[in-house]
C-alpha positions as CSV (number, residue, x, y, z in Angstrom):
1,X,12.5,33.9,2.5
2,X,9.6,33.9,0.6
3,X,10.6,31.7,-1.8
4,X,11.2,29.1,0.2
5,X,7.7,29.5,1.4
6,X,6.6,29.3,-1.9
7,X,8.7,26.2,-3.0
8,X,7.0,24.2,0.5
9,X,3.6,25.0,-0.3
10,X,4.4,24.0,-3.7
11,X,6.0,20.3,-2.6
12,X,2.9,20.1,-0.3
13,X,0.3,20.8,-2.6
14,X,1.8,18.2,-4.8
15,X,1.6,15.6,-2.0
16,X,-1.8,16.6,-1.8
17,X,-2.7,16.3,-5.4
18,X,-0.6,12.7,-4.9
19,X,-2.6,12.0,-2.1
20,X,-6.0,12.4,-3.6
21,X,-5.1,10.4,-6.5
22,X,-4.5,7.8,-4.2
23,X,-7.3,8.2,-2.9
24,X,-9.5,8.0,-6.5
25,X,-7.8,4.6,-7.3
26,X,-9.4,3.2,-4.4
27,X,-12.5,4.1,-6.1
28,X,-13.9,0.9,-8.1
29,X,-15.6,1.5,-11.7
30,X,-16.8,-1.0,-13.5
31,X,-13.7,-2.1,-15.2
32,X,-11.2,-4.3,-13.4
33,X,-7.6,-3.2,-12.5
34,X,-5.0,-4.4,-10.5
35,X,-4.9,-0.9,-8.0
36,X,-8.0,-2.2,-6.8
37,X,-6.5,-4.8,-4.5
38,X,-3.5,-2.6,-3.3
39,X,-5.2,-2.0,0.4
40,X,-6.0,-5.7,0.6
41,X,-3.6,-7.1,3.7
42,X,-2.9,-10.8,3.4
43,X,-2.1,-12.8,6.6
44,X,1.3,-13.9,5.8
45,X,2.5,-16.5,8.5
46,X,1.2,-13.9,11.0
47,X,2.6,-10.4,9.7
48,X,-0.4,-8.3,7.9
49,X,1.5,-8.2,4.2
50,X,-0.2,-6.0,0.8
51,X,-1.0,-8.3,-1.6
52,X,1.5,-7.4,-4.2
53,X,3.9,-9.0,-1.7
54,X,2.4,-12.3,-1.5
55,X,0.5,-12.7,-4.9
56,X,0.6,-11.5,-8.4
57,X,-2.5,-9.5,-9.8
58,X,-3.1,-9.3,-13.2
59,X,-5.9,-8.0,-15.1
60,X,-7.4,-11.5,-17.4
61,X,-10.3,-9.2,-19.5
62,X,-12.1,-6.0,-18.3
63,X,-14.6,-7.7,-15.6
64,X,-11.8,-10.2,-14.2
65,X,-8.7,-10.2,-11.8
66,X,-6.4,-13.2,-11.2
67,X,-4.8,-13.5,-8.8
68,X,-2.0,-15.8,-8.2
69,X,-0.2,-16.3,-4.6
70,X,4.1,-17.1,-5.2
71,X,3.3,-19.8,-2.6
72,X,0.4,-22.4,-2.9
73,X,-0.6,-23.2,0.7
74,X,-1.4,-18.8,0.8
75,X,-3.8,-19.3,-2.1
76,X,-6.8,-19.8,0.9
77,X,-5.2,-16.8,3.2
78,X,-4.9,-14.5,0.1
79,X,-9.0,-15.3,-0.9
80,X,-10.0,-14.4,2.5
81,X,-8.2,-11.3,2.4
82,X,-10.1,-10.4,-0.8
83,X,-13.6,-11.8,1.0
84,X,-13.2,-9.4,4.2
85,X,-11.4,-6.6,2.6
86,X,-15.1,-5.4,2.2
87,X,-14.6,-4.1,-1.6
88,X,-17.7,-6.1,-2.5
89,X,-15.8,-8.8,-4.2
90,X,-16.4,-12.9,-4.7
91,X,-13.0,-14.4,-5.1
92,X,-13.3,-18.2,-6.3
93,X,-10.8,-20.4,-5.8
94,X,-9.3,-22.7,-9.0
95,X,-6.6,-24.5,-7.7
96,X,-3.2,-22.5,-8.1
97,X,-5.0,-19.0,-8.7
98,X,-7.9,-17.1,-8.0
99,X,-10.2,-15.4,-9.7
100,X,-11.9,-12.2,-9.1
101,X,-14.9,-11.1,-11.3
102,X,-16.0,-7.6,-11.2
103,X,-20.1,-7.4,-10.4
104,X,-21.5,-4.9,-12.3
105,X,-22.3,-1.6,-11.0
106,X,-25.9,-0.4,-11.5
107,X,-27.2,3.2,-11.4
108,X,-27.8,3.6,-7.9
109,X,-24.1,2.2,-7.1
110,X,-23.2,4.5,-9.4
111,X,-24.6,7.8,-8.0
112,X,-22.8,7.1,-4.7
113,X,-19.8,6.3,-6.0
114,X,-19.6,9.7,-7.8
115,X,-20.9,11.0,-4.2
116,X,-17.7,9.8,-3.1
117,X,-15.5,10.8,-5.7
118,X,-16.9,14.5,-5.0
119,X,-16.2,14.5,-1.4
120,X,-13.1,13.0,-2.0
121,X,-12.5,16.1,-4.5
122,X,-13.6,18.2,-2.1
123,X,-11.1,17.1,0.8
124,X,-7.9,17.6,-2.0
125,X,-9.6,21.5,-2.0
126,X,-9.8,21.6,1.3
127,X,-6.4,20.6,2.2
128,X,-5.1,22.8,-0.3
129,X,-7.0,25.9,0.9
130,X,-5.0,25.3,4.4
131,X,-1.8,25.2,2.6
132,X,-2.4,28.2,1.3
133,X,-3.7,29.8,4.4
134,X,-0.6,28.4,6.2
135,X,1.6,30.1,3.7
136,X,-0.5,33.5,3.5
137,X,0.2,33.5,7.4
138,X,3.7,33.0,7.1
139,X,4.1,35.7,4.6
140,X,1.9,37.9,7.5
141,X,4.2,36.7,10.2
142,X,7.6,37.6,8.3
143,X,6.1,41.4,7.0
144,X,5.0,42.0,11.1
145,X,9.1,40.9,11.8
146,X,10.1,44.1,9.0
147,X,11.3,40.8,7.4
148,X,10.1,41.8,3.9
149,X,8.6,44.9,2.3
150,X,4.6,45.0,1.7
151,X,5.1,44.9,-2.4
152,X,6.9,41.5,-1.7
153,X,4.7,40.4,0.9
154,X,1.7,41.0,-1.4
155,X,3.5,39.8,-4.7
156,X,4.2,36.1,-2.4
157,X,0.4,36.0,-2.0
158,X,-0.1,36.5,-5.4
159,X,1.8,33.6,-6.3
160,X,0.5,31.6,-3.5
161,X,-2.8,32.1,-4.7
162,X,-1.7,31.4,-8.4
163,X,-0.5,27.9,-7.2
164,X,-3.5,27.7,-5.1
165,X,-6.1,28.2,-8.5
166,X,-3.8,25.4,-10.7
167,X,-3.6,22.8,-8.1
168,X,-7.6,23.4,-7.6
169,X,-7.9,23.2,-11.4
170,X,-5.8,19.8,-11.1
171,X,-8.7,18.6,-8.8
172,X,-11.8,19.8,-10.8
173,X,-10.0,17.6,-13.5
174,X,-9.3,15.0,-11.7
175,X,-13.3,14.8,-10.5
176,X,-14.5,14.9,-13.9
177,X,-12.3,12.2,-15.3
178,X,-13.3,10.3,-12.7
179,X,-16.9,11.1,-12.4
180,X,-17.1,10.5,-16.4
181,X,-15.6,6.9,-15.6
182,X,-17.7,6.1,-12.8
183,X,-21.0,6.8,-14.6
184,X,-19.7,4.8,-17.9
185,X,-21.9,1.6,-18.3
């Protein structure tokens, strides 16, 4: 019983961890990278479509993207997508391709990206936190049924609350890698 309360918390704390590292590759630095245009939807003869379906993205030096659509007549849907996908990007046009440079970022940018990246670290705490509370509660819930003895009651919290401190560790690292490469000029 307990174990298996363990094990989900476990699998959802991952997802969370997962989730927030979704999350931080959202989060633009200075340096160009093809993750950046993952939540870019292309019109693609009237279906919203990612742009990996519809285009390859490739990284041409550290401040530029290229980005070239499998079909030619999508190469003016595809640089709209990038203009109103509001990531702060001017995609110009060359023919077969397009070209995406990277504007650099200056201090102030900076400061609020790493804003972001903290509140973002802060939500992964958050939502592991409740997993933990949810799995505290069920522990509760099965030692008010006579379900389990207090000793195993208490030893599940106490590794609940072990998984709880490494996934939060996970985060802390995961804010300072990416706080260190947001604030690198």
């Amino acid at each position: 019983m307990i174990n298996e309360i363990i094990k989900d918390a476990e699998s959802r704390m991952k997802k969370s961890i997962e989730s927030l590292k979704n999350e931080m590759s959202k989060i633009r630095t200075g340096r160009a990278h093809p993750g950046l245009l993952d939540q870019v939807m292309v019109d693609y003869y009237g279906s919203p479509t990612p742009i990996k379906q519809v285009a390859n993205v490739v990284v041409e030096d550290a401040r530029m993207l290229n980005v070239t659509p499998w079909e030619k007549p999508m190469v003016a849907a595809v640089e709209k997508a990038i203009l109103t996908a509001d990531l702060g990007l001017n995609p110009s046009t060359n023919g077969n391709s397009i070209r995406v440079p990277m504007p650099p970022l200056t201090e102030e940018r900076r400061r609020d990206l790493v804003k972001v990246v903290k509140h973002e670290a802060e939500n992964g705490r958050i939502s592991i936190r409740n997993i933990r509370r949810d799995a505290n509660g069920d522990i509760k819930d099965l030692l008010k049924e006579k379900e389990v003895s207090e000793d195993e009651a208490r030893k599940g919290e106490t590794q609940i609350q072990k998984l709880t401190d490494k996934y939060i560790a996970e985060v802390d690292e995961m804010l300072a890698a990416k706080e260190k490469e947001v604030m690198e000029v």
